[in-house]
C-alpha positions in Angstrom: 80.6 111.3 91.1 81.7 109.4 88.0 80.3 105.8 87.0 82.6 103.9 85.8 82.2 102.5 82.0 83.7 99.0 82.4 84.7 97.4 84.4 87.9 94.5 84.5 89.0 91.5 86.5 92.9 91.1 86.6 94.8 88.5 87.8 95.7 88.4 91.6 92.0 89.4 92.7 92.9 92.7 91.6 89.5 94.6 89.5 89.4 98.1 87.8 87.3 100.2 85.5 87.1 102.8 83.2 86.5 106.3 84.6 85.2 109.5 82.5 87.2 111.6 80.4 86.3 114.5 83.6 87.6 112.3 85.7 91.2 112.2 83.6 90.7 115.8 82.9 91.2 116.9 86.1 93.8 115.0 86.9 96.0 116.5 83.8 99.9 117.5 84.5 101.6 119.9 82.2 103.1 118.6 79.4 106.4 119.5 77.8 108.0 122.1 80.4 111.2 120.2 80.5 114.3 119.4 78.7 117.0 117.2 79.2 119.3 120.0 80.7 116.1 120.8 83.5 116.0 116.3 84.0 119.4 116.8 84.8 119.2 119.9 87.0 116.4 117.8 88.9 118.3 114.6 89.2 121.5 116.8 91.0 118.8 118.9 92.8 117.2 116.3 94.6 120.3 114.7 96.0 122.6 117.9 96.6 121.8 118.6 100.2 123.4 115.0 101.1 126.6 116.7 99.7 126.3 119.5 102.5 125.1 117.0 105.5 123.7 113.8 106.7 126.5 111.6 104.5 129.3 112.6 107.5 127.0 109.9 110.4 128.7 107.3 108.3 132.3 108.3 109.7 130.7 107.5 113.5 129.5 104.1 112.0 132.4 103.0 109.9 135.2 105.5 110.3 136.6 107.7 106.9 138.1 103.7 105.5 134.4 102.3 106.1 132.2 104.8 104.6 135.1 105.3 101.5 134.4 101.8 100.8 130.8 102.0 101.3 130.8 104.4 98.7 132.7 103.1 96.1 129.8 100.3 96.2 127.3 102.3 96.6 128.4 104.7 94.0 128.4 101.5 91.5 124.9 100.3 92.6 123.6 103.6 91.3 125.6 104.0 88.3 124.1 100.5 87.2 120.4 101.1 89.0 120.5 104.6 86.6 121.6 103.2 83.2 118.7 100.6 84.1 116.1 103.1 84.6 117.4 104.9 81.9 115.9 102.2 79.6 112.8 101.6 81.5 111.6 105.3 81.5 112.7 105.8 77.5 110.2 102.7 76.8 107.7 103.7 79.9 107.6 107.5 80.2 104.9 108.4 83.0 104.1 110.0 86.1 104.3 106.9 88.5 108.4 106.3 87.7 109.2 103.4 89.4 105.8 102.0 90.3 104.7 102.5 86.3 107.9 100.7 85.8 106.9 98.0 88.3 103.2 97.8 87.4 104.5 96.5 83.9 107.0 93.9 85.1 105.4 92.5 88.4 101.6 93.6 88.4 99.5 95.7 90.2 100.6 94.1 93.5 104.5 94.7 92.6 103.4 98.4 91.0 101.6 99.7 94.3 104.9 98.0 96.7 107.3 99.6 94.4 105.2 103.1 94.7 104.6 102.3 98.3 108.5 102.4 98.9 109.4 105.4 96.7 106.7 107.1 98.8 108.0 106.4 102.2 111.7 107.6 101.3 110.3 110.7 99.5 107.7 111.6 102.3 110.9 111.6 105.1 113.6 112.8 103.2 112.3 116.2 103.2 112.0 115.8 106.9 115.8 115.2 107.6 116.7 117.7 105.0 114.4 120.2 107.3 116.2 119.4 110.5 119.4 120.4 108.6 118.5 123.4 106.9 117.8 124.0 111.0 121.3 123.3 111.9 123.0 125.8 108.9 119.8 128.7 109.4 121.2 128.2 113.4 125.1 128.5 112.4 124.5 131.8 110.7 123.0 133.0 113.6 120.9 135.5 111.6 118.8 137.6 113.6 119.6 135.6 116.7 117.6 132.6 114.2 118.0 129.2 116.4 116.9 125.3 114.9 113.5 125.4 115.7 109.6 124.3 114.6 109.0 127.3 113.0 112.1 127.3 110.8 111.0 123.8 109.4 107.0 125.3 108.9 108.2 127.8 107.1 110.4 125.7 104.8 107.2 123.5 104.2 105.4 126.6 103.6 107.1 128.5 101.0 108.0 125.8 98.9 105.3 123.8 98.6 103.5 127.1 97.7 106.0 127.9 94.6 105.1 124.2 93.9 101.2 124.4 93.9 101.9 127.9 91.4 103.0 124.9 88.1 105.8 123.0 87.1 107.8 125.0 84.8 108.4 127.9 87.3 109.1 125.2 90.0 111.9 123.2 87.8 113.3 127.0 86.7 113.9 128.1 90.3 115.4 125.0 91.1 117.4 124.8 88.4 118.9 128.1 89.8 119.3 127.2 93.1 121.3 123.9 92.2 123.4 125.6 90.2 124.3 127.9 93.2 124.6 125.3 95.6 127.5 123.5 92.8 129.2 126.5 93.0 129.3 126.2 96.7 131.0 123.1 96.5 133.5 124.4 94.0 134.5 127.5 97.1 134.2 124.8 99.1 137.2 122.4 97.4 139.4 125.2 96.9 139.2 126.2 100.8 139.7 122.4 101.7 142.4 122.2 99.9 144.4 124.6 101.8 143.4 122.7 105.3 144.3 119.2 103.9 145.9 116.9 106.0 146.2 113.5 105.4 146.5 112.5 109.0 142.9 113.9 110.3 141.2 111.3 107.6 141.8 108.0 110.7 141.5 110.8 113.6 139.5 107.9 115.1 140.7 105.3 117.5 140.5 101.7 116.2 137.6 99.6 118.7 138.1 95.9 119.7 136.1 94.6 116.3 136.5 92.2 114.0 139.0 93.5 111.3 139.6 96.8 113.6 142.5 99.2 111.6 143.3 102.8 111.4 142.5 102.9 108.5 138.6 100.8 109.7 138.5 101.7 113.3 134.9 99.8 113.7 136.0 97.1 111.8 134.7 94.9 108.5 130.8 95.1 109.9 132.0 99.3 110.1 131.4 99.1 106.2 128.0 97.8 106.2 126.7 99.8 108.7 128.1 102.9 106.9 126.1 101.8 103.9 122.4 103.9 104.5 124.5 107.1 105.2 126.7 106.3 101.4 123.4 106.3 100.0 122.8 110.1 101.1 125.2 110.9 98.6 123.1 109.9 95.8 119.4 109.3 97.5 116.5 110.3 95.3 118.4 110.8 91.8 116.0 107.7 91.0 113.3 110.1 90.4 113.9 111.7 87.6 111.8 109.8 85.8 108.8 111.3 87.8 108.8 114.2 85.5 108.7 112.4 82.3 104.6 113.5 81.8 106.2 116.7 81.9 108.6 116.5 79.5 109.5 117.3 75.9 110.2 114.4 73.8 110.7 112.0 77.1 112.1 108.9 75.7 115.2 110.8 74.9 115.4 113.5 77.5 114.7 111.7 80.4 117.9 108.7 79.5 120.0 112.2 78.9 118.7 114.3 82.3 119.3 111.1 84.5 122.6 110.1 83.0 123.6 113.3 83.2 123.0 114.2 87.0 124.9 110.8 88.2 127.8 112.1 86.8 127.7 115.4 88.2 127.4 113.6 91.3 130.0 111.1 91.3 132.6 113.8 91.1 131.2 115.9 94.1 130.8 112.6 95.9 134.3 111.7 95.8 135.5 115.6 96.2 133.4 116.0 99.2 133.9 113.0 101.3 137.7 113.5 101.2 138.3 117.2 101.4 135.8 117.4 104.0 137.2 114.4 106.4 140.8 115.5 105.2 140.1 119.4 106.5 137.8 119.1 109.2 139.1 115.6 110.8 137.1 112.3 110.6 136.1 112.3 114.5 135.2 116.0 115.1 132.6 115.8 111.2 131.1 112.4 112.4 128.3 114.2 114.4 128.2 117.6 112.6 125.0 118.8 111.5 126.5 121.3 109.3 130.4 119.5 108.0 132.0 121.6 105.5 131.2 124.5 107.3 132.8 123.7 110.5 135.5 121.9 107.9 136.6 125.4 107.1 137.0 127.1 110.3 135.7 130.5 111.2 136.6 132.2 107.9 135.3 133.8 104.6 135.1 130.7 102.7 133.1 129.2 105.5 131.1 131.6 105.9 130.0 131.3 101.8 129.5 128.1 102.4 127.7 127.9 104.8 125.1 130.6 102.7 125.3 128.6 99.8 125.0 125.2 102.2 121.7 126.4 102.2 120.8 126.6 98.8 122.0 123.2 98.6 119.7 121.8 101.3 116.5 124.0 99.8 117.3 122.4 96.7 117.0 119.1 97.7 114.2 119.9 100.1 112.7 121.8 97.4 112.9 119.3 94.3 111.7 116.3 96.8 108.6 117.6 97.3 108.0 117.8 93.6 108.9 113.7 93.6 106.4 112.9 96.3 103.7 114.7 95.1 103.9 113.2 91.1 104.5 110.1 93.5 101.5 110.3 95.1 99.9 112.0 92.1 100.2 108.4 89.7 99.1 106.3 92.6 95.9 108.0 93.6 94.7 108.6 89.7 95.1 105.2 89.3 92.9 104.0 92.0 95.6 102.9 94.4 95.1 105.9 96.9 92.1 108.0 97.1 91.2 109.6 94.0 91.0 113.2 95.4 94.8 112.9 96.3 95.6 113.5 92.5 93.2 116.5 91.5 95.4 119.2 89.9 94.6 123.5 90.2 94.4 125.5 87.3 98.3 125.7 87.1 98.1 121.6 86.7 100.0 121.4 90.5 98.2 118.3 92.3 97.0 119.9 95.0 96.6 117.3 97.9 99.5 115.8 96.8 101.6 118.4 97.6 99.9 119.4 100.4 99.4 116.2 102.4 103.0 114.2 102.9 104.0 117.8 103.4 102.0 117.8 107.0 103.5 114.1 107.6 106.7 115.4 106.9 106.7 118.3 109.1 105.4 116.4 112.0 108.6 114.3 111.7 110.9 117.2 111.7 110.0 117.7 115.1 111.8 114.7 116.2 115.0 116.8 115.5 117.2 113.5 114.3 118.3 113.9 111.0 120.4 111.3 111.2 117.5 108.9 112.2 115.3 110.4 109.3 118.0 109.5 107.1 118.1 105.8 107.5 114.2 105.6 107.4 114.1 107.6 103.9 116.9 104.6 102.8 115.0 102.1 104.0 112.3 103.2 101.8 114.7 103.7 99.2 116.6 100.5 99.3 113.2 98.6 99.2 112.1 100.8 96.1 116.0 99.7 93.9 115.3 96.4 95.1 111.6 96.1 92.9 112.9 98.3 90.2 115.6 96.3 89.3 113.9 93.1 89.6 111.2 94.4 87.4 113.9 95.3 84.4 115.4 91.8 84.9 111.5 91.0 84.1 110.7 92.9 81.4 113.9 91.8 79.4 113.4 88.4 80.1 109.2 88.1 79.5 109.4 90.9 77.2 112.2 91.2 74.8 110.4 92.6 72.0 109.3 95.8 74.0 110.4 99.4 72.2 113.6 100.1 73.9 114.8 103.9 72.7 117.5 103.3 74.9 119.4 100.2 76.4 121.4 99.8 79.7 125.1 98.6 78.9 125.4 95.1 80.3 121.7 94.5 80.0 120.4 92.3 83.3 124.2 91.8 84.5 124.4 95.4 85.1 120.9 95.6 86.9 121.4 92.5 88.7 124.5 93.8 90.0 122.5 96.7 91.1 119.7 94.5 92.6 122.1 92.8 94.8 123.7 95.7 96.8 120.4 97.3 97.1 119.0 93.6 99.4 122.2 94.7 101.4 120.9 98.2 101.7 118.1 97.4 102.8 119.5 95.2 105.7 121.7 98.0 106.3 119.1 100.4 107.7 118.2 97.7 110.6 121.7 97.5 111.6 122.0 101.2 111.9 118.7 101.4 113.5 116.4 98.5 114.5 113.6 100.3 115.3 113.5 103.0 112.6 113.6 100.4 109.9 110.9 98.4 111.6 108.8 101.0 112.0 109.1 102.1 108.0 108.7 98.2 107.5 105.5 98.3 109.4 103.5 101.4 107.5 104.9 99.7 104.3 102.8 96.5 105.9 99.9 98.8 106.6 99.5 100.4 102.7 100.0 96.8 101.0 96.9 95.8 103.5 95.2 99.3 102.4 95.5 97.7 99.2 94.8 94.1 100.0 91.4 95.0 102.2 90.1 98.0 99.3 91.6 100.1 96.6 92.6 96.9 94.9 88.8 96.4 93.8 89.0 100.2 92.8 91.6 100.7 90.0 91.2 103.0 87.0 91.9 101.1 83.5 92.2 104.3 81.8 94.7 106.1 83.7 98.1 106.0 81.9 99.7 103.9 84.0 97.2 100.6 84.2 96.8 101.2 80.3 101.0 100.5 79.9 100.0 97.6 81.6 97.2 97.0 79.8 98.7 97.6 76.4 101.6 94.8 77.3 98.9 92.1 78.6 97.3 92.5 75.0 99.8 92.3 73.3 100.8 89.0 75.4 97.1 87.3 74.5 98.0 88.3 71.1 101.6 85.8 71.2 
């Protein structure tokens, strides 16, 4: 057991200390495995699978006019919520992402909440991305396969094993697999094109609502509610930034990688909400698990895609597991979770932290509702924009002065514009689903008391993180 070398009293009734070097030593990551290029592949990896499935509930919610406008604002927020992170990860490249991000602008409280949030959405994500990879494994109807427990185990299983063998093989297999899945969605638009038709895009009857059309059968609150399942398009691009410990030259590559991956996936938002409403018909892809498949028909270019639908959902499933675990990793070498969460193995993998949310997230595949997954994980997501974006509206107001590689066009206008769709996100997910958002709001309640009752007395001052923090609250005393 170490014994800490100092120990510190910081505002809000928060204390740390300093931990031994062996205590840092074994919770090292490896450095300098990524470029740009890889950021990139990461940022489009971790949000590819919502191409394939899980986007398509928003048609039952707001019809094709509802969720098409949903996504145009929705496709904004995270334009503006990316060239904002952009800047705060070239002037605070760590681990802990958001939460490092936060800890800066709003404290330790603000830090853990922010890393609280990002935690939640990247512990169920994987979940509802498991419960698809059951529906497309079942379509093929390989070896008389069927959606089941095991098929979600053995997902868990395999990757988080590649994960625990280092992060440069981890981010090269991905990279490989995104790069199929994109092709997949390249067969995929060529196909559609041939079954386009105009008319199958308001298939749906209008309802009795306020505002009710063809074009929005459910009406103006149709758009809202379509708003969580928008946000599958894009969910989890936010952490590329997790990687930048693990990256060359990071205040550079990590702006570039991030940039980069939104507008990969702006183009195959747009492509595959239309093509795939247009081919397949609004009504009948509303409640599919698996929607460009059954877009296509029964032929060959279905049949491709539905292979390669696949490698789109492992990619995601894959490159999520990598954010929750450097997540989790920042949070509990910093004090805020238990310490033994962020040991790493002799490949610098952090072990529990790969291993643990894993469990949790397999126990929730066995709900079977993907679509119910979804909105938790944008809950958790919502919550996490909302504390990011306030904490760059922060830092360039308290500290202007702050080295700034790079600088978000629009400065605060553009983040603030960001900030405010993501509070209506966030109400969103309780008007898809009461009692899946209140139930994410209440485990979010139970880590901040976590916090509040112990590991707030218990912070290290000497992990990377707390000394950002550090280093800005010196330099403050300083002015």
């Amino acid at each position: 057991m170490t014994v800490p070398d100092h120990e510190h009293h910081l505002a809000g009734g928060v204390d740390s200390h300093d931990e031994s070097a062996d205590y840092l030593k074994k919770r090292q990551l490896k450095s300098g495995s990524a470029g740009w290029l890889l950021l990139a592949g990461l940022g489009v990896s971790y949000v590819i699978s919502g191409d394939y499935s899980g986007w398509n509930f928003g048609l039952a919610e707001g019809g094709f006019g509802g969720l098409a406008i949903a996504a145009i604002v929705i496709a904004a927020m995270y334009l503006a919520l990316v060239l904002g992170m952009a800047e705060l990860s070239s002037s605070l490249p760590a681990a802990g992402g958001g939460y490092t991000f936060a800890r800066r602008a709003l404290g330790p409280w603000g830090g853990f909440a922010t890393g609280t949030a990002i935690l939640i959405e990247y512990s169920i994500a994987p979940a509802a991305i498991a419960t698809f990879i059951g529906a497309y494994v079942e379509s093929l109807d390989l070896f008389g396969i069927t959606d089941g427990w095991w098929v979600y185990l053995v997902a868990y299983a395999i990757f988080i094993g590649i994960h625990l063998g280092g992060v440069g093989e981890a981010l090269k297999v991905m990279f490989v697999i995104t790069a199929i899945a994109l092709v997949g969605l390249v067969v995929f638009a060529i196909a559609a094109i041939t079954h386009f038709d105009g008319a199958n895009l308001t298939n749906i009857d209008a309802t009795d609502a306020v505002g009710a059309s063809e074009f929005l059968p459910f009406g103006y609150m149709g758009i809202w509610s379509a708003i969580p399942f928008a946000i599958w398009f894009f969910l989890a691009v936010e952490g590329v930034p997790l990687a930048a410990e693990e990256t060359a030259n990071p205040e550079k590559n990590v702006p570039r990688g991030i940039i980069a991956a939104i507008s990969v996936l702006l183009i195959s938002c747009v492509t595959v909400l239309i093509l795939t409403t247009a081919a397949g018909g609004a009504s009948e892809m509303s409640g599919s698990g698996n929607p460009l498949v059954e877009a296509l028909g029964d032929g060959t270019a279905a049949k491709i895609v539905n292979y390669i639908g696949l490698a789109g959902l492992i990619a995601s499933f894959f490159s999520i597991i990598y954010a929750y675990s450097r997540q989790l990793f920042a949070l509990s070498r910093a004090g805020y979770l238990p310490p033994v969460l962020s040991v790493t193995n002799s490949r610098k993998a952090p072990t529990l932290a790969l291993i643990v949310p894993g469990i949790i997230g397999f126990a929730l595949s066995l709900t079977g509702q993907g679509a119910l997954l979804l909105n938790m994980a944008v809950f958790g997501a919502a919550l996490s924009y909302v504390l990011m974006m306030v904490s760059h509206i922060v830092l360039r107001v308290r500290e202007p002065e702050m080295s700034r590689p790079y600088r978000t066009p629009g400065g605060v206008v553009t983040t603030g514009f960001a900030l405010v769709i993501a509070v209506i996100a966030v109400i969103a997910t309780f008007l898809v689903d009461v009692k899946a958002a209140s139930w994410c709001l209440a485990v979010f309640a139970a880590f901040m008391l976590y916090f509040a009752v112990y590991s707030r007395h218990r912070l290290v001052a000497n992990s990377p993180d707390e000394e950002f923090a550090a280093l800005a609250e010196a330099e403050e005393d300083v002015r």
